[in-house]
N, C-alpha and C positions, 0 to 999 in steps of 0.2 A: 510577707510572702504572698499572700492575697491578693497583692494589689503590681505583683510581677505576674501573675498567673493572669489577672484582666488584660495586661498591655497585649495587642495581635503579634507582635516579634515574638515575643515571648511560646505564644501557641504557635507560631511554624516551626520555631525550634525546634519543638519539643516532636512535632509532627514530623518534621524534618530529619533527626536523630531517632527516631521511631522508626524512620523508612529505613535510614543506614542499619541501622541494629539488624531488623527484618533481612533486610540482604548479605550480614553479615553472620548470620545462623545459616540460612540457605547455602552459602557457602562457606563451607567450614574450611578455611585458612589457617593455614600454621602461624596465628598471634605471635610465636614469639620471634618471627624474622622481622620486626617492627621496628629496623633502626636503618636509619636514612645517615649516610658520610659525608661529609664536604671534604674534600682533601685537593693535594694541590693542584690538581687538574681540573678539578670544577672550578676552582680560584682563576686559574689560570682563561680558563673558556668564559667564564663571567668578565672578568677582567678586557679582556680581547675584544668581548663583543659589545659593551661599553665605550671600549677605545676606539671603536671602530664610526660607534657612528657619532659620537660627540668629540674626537680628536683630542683628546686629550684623557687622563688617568681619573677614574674614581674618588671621590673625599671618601673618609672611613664610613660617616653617615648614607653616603651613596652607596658605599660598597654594600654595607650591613641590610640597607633596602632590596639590594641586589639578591643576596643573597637569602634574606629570607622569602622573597619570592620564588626563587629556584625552592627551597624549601616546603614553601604551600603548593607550588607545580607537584613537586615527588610526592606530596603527603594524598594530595588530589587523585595522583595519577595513580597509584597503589591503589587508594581505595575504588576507583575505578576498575583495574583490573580485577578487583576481588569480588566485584558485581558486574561483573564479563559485558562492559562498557565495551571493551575492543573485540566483541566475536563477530566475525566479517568483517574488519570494519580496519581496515592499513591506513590509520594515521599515526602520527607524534605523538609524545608525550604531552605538549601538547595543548593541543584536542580534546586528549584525553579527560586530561584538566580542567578543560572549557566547561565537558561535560557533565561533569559535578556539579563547577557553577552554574549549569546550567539548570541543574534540579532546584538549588538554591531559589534561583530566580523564581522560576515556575512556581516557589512555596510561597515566595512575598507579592502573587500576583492572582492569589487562586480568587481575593474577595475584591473589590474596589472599595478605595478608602470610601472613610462614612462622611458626610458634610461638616460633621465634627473635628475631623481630625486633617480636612483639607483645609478649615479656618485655623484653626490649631495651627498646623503649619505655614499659610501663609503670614500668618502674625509674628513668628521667631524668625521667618526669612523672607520680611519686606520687600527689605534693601534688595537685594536681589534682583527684582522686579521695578526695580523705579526709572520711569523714563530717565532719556539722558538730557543734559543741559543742553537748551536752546539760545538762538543768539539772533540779535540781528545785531550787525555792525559794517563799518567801511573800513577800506584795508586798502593801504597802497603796498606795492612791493618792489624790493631793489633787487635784481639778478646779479648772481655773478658772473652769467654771460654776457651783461651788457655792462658790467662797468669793473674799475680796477677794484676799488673798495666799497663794496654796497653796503655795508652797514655804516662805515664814515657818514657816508651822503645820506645813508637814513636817520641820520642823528642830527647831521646839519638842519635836511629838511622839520625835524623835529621841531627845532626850535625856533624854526622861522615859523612855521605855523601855531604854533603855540595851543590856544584851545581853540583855534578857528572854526566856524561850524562847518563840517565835513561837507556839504551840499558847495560850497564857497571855497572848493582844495583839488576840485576833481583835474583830469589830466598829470601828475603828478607821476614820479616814479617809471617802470615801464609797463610796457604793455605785454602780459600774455592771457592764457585762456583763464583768469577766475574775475569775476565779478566787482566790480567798484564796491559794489553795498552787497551782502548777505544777506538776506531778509529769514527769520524764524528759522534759522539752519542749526539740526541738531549738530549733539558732540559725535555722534557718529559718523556722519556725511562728513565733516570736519576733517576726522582722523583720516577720511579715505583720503579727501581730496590732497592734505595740507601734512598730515601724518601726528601720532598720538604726542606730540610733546607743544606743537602748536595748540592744539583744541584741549589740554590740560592745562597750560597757562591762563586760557582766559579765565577758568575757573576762578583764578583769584584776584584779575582786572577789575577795578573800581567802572565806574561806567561814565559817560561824560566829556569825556578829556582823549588829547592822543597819546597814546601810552607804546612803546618799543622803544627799539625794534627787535620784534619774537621772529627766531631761525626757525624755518622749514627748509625741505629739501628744493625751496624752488629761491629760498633768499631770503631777504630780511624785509618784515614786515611793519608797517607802521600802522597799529587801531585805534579805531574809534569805538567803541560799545554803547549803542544805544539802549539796548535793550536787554536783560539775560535773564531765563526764566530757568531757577534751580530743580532737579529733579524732581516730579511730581510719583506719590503713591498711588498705583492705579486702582478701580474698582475689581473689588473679589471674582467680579463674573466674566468680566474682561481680560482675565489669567488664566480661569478654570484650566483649562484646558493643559494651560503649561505647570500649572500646581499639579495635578494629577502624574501626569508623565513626571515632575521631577522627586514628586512624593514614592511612588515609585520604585526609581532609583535610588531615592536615598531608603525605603525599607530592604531593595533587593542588597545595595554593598551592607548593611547592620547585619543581615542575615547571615551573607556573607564570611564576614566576620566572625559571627558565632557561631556560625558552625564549622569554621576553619579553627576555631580558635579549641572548640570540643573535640575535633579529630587528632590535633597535633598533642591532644592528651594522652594518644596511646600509643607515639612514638617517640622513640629517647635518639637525638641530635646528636652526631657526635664529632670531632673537627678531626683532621688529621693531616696536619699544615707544617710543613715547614719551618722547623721555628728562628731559622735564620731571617726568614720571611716573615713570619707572622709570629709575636712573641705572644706571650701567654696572656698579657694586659688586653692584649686584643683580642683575642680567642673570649674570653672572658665577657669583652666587648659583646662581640658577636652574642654570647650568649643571651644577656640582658634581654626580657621580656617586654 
């Protein structure tokens, strides 16, 4: 217990839930209208507005995501109202909502981490931070605007080149706007130029040799890798900046969390579905914590 009382999440909580309490005496609310419905019309409107903009129907796991966010909106938005969040103030539900999370925020943001706890976190979330793979290498490419079979002819070419050295191959293939040689071109620059499935292959190219031919959207490629330098960990001070902002973020969604997770304590869920629609296995579903 001592040792959840030292963690800082732990004291906004607590701080946090202290404010709500505080504005929940202030206004004295009839507690016992504390029960939020899903019924078939909200199924229905969540359903619709999913379909709408992903063209196609919800998985159960998509649905049930669905819906308990409608569910922390309503639990949000209630207690909003009951701390006159909306006097003056003609927005949505919402907004409303927003506005809660937004006290949240404001609890996980009142100190700035300690030097402690931004090496702390940069340590569990390196990787995160690690430059992306560099490359120098030469590349011919085959169009499918200039020929009938561009990979055929890249395979041909293949093997008439054999391990040639690259400086000893040039003119080859055709000609459009990328570079004979790549010189120290991250995996970044790569995806833009070439797209993410070409600059993930090389990752696992031996180096040396001509190896393809790797599809991009412009054709089939034939490389050489000279050179590939694997993602480096950068220095702690050389991130600061971005440790802090995303340190942050991750205490403001924990809080978040615990304090959505401490409100939906004092209201009972209830389905009222369809059950030619939704059978009770799934009701059941939905419930699961």
């Amino acid at each position: 217990m001592k040792k959840i009382l030292k963690e800082p999440l732990a004291h906004f909580l607590l701080f946090g839930l202290a404010l709500f309490a505080l504005y929940g005496l202030v206004n004295e609310e009839d507690d016992g209208a504390n029960t939020i419905v899903i019924d078939d019309y909200d199924m229905k409107n969540i359903i619709a507005s999913w379909e709408m903009q992903w063209k196609r129907l919800p998985t159960d796991e998509e649905l049930k995501s669905l819906i308990q966010q409608n569910i922390k909106q309503e639990i949000f938005y209630q207690e909003a109202l009951k701390m006159n969040l909306d006097h003056n103030d003609e927005i949505i539900k919402r907004r409303l909502a927003q506005k809660m999370q937004f006290l949240s925020n404001d609890l996980a943001t009142i100190t700035e981490p300690s030097e402690d706890e931004l090496k702390d976190f940069y340590e569990k979330n390196a990787d995160n931070y690690l430059s992306p793979y560099a490359y120098s290498f030469y590349q011919i490419i085959f169009s499918p605007d200039h020929r009938k079979d561009p990979k055929k002819d890249a395979e041909e070419l293949k093997d008439k080149i054999k391990n040639n050295d690259p400086k000893q191959v040039t003119g080859k293939g055709d000609s459009l706007p990328f570079p004979y040689f790549f010189k120290e071109t991250d995996a970044n620059e790569l995806q833009r130029q070439l797209g993410n499935k070409f600059s993930e292959k090389l990752e696992t190219l031996p180096e040396g040799q001509w190896l393809g031919p790797l599809k991009s959207g412009f054709g089939y490629h034939l490389v050489y890798i000279l050179d590939k330098t694997p993602p480096q960990k950068p220095e702690f001070e050389a991130v600061r900046n971005e440790l802090v902002r995303d340190l942050e973020y991750s205490n403001q969604q924990k809080l978040d969390q615990m304090i959505f997770a401490e409100l939906k304590k004092k209201y009972e869920i209830e389905y009222e579905l369809d059950p030619e629609k939704f059978d009770e296995s799934f009701v059941e579903y939905l419930k699961e914590r």
